[in-house]
Every structure is written in structure tokens, then in C-alpha cells.
PyMOL Python script that loads the backbone (N, CA, C, O; Angstrom):
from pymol import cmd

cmd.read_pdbstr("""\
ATOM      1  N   UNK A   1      23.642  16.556-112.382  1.00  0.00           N
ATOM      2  CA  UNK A   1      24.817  15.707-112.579  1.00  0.00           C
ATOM      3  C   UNK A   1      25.595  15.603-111.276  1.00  0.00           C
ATOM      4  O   UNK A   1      25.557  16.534-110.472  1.00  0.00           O
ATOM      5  N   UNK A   2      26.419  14.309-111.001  1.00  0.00           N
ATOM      6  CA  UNK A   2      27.246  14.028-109.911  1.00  0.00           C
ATOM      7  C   UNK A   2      28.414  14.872-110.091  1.00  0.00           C
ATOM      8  O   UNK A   2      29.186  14.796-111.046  1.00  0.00           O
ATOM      9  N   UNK A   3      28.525  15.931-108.816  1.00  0.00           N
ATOM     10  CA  UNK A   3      29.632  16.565-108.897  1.00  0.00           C
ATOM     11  C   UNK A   3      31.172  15.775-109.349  1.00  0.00           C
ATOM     12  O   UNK A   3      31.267  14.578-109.621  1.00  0.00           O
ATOM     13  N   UNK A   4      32.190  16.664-109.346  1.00  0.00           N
ATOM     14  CA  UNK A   4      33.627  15.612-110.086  1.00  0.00           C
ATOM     15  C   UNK A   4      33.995  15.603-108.793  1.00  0.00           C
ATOM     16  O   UNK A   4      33.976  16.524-107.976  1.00  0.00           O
ATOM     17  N   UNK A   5      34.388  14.290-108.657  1.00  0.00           N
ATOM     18  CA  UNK A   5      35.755  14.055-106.991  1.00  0.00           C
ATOM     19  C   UNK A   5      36.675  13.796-107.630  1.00  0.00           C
ATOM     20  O   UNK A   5      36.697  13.671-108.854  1.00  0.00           O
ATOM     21  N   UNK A   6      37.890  13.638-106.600  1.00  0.00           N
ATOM     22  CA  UNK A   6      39.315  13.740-106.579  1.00  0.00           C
ATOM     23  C   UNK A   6      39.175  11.957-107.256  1.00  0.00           C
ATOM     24  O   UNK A   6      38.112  11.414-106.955  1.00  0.00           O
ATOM     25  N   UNK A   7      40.037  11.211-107.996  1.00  0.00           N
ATOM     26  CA  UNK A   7      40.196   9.680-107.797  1.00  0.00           C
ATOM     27  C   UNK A   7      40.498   9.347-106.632  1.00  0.00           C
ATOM     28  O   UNK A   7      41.048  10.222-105.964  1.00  0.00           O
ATOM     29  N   UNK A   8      40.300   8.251-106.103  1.00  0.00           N
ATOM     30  CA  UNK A   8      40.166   7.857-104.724  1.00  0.00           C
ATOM     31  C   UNK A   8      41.444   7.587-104.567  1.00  0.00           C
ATOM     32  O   UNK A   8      41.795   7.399-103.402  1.00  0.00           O
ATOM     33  N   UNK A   9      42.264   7.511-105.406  1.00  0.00           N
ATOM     34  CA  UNK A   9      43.939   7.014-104.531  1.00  0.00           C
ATOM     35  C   UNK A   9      44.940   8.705-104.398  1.00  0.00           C
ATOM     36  O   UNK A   9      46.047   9.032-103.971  1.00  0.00           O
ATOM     37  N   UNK A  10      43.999   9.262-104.914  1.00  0.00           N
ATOM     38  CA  UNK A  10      44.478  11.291-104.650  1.00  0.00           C
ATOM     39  C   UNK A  10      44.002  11.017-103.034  1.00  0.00           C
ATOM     40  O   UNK A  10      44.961  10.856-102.280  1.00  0.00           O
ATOM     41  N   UNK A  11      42.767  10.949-102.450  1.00  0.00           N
ATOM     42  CA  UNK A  11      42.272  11.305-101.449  1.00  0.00           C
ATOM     43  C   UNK A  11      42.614  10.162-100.319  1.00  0.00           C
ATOM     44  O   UNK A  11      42.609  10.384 -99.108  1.00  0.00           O
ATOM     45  N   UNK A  12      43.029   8.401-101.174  1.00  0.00           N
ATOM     46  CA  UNK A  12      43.536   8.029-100.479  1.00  0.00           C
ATOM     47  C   UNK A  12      44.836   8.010 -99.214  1.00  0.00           C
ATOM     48  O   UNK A  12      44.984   7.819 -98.007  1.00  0.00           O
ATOM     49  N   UNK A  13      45.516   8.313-100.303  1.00  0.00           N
ATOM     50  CA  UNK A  13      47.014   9.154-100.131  1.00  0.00           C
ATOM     51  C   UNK A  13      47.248  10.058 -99.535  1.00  0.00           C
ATOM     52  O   UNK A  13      48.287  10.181 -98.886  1.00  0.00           O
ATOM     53  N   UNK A  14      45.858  11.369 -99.647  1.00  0.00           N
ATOM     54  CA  UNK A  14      46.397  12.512 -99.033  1.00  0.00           C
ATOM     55  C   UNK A  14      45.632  12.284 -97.409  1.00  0.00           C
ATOM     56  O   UNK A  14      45.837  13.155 -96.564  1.00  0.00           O
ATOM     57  N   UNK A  15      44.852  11.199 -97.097  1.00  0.00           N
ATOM     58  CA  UNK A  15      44.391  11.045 -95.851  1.00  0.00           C
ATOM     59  C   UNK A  15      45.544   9.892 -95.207  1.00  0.00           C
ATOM     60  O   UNK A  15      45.654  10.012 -93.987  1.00  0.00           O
ATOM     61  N   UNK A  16      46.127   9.163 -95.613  1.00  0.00           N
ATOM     62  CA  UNK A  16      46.781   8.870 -94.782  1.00  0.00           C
ATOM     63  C   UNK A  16      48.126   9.454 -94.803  1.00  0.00           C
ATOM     64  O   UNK A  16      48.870   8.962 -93.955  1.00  0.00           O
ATOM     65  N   UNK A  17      48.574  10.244 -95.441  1.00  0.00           N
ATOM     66  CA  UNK A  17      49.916  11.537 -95.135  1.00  0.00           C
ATOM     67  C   UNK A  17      49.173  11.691 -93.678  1.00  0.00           C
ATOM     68  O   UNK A  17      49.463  11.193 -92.590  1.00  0.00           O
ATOM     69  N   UNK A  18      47.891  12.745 -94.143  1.00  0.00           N
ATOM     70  CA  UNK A  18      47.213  13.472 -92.853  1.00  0.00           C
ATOM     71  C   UNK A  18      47.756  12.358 -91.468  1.00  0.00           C
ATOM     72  O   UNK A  18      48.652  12.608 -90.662  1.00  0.00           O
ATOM     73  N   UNK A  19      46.893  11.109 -91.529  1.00  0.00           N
ATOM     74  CA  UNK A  19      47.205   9.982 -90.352  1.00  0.00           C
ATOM     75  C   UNK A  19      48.142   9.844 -90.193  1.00  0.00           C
ATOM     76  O   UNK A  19      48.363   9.928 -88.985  1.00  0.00           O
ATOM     77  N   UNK A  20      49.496   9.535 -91.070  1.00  0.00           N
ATOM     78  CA  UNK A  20      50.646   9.402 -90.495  1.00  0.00           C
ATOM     79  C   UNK A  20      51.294  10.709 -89.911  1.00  0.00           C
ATOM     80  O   UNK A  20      52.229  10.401 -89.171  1.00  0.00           O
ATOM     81  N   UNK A  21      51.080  12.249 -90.011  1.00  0.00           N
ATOM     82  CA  UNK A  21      51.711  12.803 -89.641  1.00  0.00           C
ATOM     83  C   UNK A  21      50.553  13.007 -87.813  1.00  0.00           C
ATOM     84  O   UNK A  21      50.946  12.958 -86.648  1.00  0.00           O
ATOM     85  N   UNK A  22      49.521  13.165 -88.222  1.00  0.00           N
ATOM     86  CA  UNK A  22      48.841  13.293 -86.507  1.00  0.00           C
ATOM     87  C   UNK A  22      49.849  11.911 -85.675  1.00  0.00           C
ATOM     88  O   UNK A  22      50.638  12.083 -84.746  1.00  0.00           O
ATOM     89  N   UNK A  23      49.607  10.955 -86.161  1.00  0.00           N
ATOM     90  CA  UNK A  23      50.408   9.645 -85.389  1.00  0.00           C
ATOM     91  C   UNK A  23      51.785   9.891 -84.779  1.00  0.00           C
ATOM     92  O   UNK A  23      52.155   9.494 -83.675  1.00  0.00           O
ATOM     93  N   UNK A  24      52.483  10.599 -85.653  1.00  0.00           N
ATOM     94  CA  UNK A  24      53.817  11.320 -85.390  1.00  0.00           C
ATOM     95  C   UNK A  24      53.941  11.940 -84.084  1.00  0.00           C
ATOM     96  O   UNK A  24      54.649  11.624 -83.127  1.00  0.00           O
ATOM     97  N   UNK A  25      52.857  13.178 -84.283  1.00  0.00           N
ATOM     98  CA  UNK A  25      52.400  14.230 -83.328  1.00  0.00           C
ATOM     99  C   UNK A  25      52.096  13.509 -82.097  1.00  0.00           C
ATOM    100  O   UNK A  25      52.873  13.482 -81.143  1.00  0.00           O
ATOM    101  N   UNK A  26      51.098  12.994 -82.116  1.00  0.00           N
ATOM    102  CA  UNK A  26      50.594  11.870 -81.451  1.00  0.00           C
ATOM    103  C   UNK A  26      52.384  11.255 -79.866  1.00  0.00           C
ATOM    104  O   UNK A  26      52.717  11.499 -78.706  1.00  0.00           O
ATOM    105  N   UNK A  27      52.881  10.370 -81.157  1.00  0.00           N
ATOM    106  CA  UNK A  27      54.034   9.662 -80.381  1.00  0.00           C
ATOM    107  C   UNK A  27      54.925  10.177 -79.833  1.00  0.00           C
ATOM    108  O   UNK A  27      55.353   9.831 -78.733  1.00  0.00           O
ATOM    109  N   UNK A  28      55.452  11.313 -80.682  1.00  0.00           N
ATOM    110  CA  UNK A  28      56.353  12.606 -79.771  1.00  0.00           C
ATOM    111  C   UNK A  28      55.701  13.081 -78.419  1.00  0.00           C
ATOM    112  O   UNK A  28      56.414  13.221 -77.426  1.00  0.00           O
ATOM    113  N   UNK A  29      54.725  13.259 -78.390  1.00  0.00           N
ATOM    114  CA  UNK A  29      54.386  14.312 -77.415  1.00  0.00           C
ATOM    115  C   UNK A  29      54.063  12.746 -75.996  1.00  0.00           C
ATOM    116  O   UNK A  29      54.210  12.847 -74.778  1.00  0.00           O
ATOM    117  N   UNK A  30      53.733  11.814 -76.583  1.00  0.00           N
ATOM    118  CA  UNK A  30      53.534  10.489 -75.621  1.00  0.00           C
ATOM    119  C   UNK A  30      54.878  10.428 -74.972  1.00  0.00           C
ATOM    120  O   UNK A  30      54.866  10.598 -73.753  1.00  0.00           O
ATOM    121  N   UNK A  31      56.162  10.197 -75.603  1.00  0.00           N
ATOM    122  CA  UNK A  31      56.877   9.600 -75.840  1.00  0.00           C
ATOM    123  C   UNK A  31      57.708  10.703 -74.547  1.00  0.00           C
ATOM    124  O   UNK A  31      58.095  10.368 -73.427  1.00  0.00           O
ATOM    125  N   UNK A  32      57.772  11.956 -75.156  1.00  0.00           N
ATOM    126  CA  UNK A  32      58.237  13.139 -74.504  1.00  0.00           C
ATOM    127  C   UNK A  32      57.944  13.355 -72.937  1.00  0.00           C
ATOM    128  O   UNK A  32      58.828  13.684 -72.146  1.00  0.00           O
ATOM    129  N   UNK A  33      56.299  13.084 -72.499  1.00  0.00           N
ATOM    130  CA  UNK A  33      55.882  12.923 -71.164  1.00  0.00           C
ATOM    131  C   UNK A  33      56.117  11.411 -70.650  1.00  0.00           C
ATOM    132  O   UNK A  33      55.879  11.162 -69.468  1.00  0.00           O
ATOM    133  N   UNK A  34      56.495  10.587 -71.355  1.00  0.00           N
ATOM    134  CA  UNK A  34      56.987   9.603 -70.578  1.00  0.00           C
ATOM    135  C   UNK A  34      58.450   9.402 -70.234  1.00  0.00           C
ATOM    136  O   UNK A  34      58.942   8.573 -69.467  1.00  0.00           O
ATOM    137  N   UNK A  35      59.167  10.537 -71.122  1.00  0.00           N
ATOM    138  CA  UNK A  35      60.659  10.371 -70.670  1.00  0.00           C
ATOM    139  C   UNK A  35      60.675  11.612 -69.281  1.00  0.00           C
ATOM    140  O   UNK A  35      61.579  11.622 -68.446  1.00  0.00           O
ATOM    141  N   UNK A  36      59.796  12.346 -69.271  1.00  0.00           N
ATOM    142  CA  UNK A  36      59.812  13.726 -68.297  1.00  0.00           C
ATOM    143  C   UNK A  36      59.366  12.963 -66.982  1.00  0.00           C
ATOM    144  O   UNK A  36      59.686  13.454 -65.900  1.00  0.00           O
ATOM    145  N   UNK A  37      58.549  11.634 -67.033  1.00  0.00           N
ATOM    146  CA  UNK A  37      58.019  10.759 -65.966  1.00  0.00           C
ATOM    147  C   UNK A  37      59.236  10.395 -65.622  1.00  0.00           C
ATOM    148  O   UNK A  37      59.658  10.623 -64.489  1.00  0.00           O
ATOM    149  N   UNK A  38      60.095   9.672 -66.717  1.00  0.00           N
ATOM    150  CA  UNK A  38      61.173   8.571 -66.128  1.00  0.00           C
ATOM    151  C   UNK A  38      62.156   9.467 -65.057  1.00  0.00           C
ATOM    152  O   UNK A  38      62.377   9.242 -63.867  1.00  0.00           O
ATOM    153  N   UNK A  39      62.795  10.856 -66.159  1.00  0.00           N
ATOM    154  CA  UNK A  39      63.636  11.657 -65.671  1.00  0.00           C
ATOM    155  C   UNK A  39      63.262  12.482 -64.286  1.00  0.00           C
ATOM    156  O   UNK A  39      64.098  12.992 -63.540  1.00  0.00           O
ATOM    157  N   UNK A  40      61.632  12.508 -64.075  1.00  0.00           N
ATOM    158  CA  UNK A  40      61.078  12.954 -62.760  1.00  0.00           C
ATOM    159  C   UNK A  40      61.130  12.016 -61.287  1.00  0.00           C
ATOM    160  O   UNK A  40      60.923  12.454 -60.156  1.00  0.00           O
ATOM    161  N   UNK A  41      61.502  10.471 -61.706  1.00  0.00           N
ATOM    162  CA  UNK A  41      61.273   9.803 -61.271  1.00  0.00           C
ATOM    163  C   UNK A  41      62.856   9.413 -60.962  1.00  0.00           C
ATOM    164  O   UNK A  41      63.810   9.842 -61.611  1.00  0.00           O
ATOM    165  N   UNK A  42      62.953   8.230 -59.484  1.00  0.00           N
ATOM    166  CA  UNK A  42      63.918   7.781 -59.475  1.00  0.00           C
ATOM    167  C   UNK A  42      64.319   6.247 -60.107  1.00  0.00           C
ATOM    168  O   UNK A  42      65.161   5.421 -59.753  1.00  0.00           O
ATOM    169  N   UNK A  43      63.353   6.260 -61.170  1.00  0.00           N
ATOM    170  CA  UNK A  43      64.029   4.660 -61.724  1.00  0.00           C
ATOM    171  C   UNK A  43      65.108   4.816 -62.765  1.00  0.00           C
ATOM    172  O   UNK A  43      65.510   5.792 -63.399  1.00  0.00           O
ATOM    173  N   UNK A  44      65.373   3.822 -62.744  1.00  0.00           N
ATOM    174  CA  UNK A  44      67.032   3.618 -63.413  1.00  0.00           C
ATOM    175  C   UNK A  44      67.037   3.948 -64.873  1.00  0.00           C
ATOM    176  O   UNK A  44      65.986   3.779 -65.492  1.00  0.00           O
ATOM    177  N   UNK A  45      67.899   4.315 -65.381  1.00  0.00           N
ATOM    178  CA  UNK A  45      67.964   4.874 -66.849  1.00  0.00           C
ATOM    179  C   UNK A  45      67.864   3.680 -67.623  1.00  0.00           C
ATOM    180  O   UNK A  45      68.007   3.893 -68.827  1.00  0.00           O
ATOM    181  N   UNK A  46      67.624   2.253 -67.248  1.00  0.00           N
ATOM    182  CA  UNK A  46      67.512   1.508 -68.128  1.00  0.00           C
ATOM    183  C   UNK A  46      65.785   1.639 -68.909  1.00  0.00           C
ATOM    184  O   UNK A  46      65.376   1.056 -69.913  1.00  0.00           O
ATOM    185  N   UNK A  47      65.120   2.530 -68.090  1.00  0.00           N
ATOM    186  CA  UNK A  47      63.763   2.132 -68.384  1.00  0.00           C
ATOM    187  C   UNK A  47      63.747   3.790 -69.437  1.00  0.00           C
ATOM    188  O   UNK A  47      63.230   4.041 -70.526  1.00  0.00           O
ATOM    189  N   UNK A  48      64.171   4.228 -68.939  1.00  0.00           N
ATOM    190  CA  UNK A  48      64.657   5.489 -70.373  1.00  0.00           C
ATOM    191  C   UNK A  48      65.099   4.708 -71.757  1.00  0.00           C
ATOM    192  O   UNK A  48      64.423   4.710 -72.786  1.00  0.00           O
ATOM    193  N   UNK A  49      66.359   4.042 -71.584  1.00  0.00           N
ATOM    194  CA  UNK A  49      66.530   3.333 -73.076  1.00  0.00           C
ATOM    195  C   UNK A  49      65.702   2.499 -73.355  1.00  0.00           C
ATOM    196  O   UNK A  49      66.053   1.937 -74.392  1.00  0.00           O
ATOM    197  N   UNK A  50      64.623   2.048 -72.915  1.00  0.00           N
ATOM    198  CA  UNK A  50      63.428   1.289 -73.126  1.00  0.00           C
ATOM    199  C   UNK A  50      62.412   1.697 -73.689  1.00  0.00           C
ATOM    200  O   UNK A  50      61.653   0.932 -74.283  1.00  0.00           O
ATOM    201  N   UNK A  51      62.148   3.480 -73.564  1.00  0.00           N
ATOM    202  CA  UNK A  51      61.345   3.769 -74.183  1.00  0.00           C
ATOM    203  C   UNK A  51      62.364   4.451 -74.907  1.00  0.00           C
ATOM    204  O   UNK A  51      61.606   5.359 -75.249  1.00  0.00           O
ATOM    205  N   UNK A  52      63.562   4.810 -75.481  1.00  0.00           N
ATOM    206  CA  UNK A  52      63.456   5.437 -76.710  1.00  0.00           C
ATOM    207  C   UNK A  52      64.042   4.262 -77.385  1.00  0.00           C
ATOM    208  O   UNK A  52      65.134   4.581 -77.856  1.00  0.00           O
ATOM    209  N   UNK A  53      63.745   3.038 -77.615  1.00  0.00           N
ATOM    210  CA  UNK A  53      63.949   2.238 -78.325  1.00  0.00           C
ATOM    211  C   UNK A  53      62.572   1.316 -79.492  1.00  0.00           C
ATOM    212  O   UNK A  53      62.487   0.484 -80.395  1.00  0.00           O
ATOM    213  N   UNK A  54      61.712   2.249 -78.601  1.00  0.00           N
ATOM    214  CA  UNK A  54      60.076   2.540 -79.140  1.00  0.00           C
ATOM    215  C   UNK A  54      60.006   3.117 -79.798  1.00  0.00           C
ATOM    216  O   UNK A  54      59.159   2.882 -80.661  1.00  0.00           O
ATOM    217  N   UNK A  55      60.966   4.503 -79.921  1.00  0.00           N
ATOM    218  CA  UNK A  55      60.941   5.233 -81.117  1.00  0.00           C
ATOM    219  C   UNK A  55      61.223   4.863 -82.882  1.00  0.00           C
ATOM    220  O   UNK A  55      62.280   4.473 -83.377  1.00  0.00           O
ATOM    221  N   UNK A  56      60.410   5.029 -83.319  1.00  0.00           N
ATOM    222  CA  UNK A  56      60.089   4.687 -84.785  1.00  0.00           C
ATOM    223  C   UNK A  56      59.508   5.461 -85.385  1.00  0.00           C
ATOM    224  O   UNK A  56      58.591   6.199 -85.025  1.00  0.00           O
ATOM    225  N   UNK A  57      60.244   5.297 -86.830  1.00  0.00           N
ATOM    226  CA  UNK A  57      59.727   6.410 -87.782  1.00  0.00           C
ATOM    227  C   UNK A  57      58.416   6.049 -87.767  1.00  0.00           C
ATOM    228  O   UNK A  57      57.928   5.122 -87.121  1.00  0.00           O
ATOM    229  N   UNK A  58      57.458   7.349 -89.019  1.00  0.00           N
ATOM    230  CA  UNK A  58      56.187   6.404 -89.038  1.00  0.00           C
ATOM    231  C   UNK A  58      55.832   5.481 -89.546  1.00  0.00           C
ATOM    232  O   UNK A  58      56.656   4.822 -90.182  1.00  0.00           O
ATOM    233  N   UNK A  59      54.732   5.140 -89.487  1.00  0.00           N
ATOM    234  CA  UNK A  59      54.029   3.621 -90.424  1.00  0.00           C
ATOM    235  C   UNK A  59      54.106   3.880 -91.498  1.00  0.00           C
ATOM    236  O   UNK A  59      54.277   5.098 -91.541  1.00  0.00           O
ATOM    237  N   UNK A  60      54.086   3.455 -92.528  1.00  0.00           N
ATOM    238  CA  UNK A  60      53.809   3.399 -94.295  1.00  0.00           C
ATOM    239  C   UNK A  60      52.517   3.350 -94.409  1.00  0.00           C
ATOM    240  O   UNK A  60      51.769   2.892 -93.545  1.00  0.00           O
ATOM    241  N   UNK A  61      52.138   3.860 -95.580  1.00  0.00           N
ATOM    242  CA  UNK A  61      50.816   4.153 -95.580  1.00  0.00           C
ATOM    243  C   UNK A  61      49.929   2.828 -95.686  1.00  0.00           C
ATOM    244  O   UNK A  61      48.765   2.850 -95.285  1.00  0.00           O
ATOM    245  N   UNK A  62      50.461   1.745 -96.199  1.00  0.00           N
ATOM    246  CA  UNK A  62      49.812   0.526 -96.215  1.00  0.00           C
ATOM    247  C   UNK A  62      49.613  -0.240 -94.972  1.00  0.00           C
ATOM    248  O   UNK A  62      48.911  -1.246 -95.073  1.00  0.00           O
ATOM    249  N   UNK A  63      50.165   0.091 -93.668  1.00  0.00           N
ATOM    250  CA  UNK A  63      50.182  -0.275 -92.318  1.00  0.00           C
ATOM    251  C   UNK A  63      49.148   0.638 -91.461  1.00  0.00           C
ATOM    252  O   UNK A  63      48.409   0.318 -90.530  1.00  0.00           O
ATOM    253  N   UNK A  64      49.350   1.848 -92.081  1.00  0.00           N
ATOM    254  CA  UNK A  64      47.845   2.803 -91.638  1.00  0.00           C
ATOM    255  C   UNK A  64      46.691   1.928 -92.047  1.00  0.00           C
ATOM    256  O   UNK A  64      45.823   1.496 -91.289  1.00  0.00           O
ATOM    257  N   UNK A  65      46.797   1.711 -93.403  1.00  0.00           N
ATOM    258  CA  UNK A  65      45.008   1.422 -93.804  1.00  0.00           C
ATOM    259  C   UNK A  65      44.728   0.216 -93.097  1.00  0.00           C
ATOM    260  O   UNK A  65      43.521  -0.010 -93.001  1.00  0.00           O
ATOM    261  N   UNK A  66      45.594  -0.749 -92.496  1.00  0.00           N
ATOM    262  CA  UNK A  66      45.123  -1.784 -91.650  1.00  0.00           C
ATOM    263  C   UNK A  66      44.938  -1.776 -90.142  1.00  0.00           C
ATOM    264  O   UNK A  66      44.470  -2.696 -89.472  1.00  0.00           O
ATOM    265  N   UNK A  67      45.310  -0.775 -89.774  1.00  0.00           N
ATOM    266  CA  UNK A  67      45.415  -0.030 -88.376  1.00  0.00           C
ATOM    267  C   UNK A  67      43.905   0.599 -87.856  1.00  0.00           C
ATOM    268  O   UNK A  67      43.737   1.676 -88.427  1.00  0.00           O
ATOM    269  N   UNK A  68      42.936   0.321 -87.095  1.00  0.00           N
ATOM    270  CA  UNK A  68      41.831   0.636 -86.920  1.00  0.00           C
ATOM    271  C   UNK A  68      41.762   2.524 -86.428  1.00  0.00           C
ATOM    272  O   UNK A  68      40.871   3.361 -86.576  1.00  0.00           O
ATOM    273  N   UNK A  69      42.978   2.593 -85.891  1.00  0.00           N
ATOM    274  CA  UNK A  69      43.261   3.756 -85.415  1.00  0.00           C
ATOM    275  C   UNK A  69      43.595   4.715 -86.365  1.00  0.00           C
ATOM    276  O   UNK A  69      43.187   5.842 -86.084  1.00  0.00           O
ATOM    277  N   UNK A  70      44.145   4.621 -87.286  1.00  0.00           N
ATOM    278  CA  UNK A  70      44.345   5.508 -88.769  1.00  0.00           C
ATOM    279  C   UNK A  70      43.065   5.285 -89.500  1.00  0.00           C
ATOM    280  O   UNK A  70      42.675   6.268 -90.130  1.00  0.00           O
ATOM    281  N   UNK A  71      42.474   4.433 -89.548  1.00  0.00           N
ATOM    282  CA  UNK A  71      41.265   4.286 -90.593  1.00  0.00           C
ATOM    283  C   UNK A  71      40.365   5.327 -89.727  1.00  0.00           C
ATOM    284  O   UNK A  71      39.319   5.616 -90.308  1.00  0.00           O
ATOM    285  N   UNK A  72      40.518   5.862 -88.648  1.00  0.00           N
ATOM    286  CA  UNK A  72      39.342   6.311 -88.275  1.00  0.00           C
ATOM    287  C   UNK A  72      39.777   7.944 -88.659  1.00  0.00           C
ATOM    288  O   UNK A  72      38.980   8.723 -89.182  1.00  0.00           O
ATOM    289  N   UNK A  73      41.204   8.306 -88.294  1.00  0.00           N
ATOM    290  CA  UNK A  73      41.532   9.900 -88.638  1.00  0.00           C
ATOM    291  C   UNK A  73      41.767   9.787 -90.309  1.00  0.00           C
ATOM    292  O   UNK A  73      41.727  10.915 -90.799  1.00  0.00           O
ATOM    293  N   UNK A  74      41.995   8.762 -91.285  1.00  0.00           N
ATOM    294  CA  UNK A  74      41.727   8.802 -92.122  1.00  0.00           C
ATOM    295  C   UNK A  74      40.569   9.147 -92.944  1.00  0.00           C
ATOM    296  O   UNK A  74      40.505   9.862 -93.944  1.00  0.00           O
ATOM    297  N   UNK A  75      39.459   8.340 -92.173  1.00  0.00           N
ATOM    298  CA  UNK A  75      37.845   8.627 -92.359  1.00  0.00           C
ATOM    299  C   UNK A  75      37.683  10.461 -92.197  1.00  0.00           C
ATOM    300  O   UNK A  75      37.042  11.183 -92.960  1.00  0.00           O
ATOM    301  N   UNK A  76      38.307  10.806 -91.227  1.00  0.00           N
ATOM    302  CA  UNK A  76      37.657  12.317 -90.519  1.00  0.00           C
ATOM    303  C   UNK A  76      38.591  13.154 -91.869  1.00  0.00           C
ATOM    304  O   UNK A  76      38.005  13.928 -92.626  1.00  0.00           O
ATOM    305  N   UNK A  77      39.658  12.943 -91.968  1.00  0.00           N
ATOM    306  CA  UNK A  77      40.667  13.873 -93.034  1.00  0.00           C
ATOM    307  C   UNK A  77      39.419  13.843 -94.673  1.00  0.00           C
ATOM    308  O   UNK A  77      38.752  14.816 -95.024  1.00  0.00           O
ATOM    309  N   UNK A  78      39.428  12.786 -95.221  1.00  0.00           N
ATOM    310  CA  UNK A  78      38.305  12.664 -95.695  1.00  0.00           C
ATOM    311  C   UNK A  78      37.167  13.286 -95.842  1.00  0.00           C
ATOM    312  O   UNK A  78      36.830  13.793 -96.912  1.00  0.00           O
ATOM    313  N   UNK A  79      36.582  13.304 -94.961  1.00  0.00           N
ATOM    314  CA  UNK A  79      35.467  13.913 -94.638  1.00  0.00           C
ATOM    315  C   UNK A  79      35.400  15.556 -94.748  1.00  0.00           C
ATOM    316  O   UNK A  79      34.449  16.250 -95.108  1.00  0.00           O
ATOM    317  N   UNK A  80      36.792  15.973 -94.298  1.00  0.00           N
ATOM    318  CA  UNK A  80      37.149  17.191 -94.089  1.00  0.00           C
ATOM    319  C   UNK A  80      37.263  17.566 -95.986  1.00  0.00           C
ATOM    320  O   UNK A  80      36.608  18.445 -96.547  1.00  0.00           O
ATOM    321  N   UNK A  81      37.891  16.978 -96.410  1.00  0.00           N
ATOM    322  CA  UNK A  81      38.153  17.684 -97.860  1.00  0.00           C
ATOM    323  C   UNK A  81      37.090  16.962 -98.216  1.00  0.00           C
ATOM    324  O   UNK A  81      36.876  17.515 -99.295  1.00  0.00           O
ATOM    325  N   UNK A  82      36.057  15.946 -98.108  1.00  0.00           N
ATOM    326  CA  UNK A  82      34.765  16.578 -99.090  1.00  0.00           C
ATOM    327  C   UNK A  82      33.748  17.770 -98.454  1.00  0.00           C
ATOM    328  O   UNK A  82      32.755  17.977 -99.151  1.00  0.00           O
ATOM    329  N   UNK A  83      33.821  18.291 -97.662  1.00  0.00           N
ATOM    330  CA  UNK A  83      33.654  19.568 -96.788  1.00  0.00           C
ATOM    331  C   UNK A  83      33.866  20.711 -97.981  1.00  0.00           C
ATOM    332  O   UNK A  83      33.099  21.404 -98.650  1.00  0.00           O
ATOM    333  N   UNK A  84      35.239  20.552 -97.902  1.00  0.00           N
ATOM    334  CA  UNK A  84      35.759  21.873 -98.528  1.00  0.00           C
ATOM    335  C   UNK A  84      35.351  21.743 -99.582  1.00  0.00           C
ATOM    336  O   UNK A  84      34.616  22.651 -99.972  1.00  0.00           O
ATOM    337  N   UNK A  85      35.623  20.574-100.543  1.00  0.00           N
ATOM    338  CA  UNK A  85      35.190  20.661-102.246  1.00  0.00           C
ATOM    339  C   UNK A  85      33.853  20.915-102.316  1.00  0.00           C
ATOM    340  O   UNK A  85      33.553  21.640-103.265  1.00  0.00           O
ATOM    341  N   UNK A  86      32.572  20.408-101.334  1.00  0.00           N
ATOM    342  CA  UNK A  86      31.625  20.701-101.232  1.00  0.00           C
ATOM    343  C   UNK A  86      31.218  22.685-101.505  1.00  0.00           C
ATOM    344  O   UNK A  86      30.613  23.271-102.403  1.00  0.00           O
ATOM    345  N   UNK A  87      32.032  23.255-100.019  1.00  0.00           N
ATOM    346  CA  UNK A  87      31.691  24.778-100.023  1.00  0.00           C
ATOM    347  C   UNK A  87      32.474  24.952-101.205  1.00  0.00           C
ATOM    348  O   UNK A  87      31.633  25.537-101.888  1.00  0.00           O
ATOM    349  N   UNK A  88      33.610  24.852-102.027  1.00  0.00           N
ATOM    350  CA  UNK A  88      34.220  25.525-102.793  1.00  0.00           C
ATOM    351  C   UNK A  88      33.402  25.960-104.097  1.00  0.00           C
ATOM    352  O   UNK A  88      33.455  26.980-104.784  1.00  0.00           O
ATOM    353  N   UNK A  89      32.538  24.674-104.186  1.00  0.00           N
ATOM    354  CA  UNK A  89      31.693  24.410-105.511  1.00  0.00           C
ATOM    355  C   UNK A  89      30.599  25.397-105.797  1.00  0.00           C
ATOM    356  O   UNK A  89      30.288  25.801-106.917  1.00  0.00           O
ATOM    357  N   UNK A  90      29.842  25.870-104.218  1.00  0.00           N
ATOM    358  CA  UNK A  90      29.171  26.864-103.983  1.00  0.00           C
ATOM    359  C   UNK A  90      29.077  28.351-104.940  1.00  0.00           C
ATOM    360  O   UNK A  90      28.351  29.275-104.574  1.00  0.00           O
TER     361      UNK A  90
END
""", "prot")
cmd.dss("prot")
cmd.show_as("cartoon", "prot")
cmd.util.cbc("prot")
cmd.orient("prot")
């Protein structure tokens, strides 16, 4: 018999949480070395309020699934928990 999976909008859901929070991770730490560039640098603080005006919460999960870049850490999160349900079943 075919093992039981999660319904697909459980695993939907919980892979793009996963994507939106790496994306997060992701933009902080971008976001952070480009203000340490600006502040290292002698250009004018206008190009500082330029990038934190980039700052944005994250995407909604319906802007992930159209995003080629979330569909792919979506795919891997995925992958990862049929991994685990796989060994758990063991």
C-alpha cells in the first residue's frame, strides 16, 4: 500500500513559511553588507535611504509560489520532509 502523506496544502504551506523565512535571512544579511558598503564608503547618505527603502516585509505566500526563486527552496523544504516521513516510517 501507498504510504499516508501530509495533504498537499499542509506541505504546501509549511514549504513556503520555510521560503519566506530563508528570503528574510537572505535580505537582512544583503541588505546589512550593503549598508556597511555605503557607511564604509564616502557616498552620500542619500544612497543609504535608498536602500532602506527596499526594505520590505516578506512576500505572502502566494507571491512565493510565482517567484522562480522560492519554488526552488520550496521544492528542497519539500523534499526534506518527505526525507524525514520517509526514515520515520522505518
Amino acid at each position: 500500500t501507498a504510504p499516508a502523506r501530509f495533504p498537499n496544502y499542509a506541505v504546501a504551506r509549511l514549504a513556503s513559511t520555510v521560503a519566506a523565512k530563508a528570503a528574510t535571512k537572505l535580505l537582512i544579511l544583503t541588505l546589512a553588507a550593503a549598508m556597511l558598503a555605503v557607511l564604509l564608503s564616502p557616498m552620500p547618505a542619500a544612497v543609504l535611504v535608498v536602500l532602506l527603502s527596499l526594505c520590505r516585509p516578506p512576500p505572502c505566500s502566494s507571491c512565493c509560489s510565482r517567484c522562480p526563486r522560492y519554488r526552488y527552496a520550496r521544492r528542497a523544504a519539500v523534499a526534506g520532509l518527505t526525507g524525514m516521513l520517509a526514515d520515520s516510517r522505518r
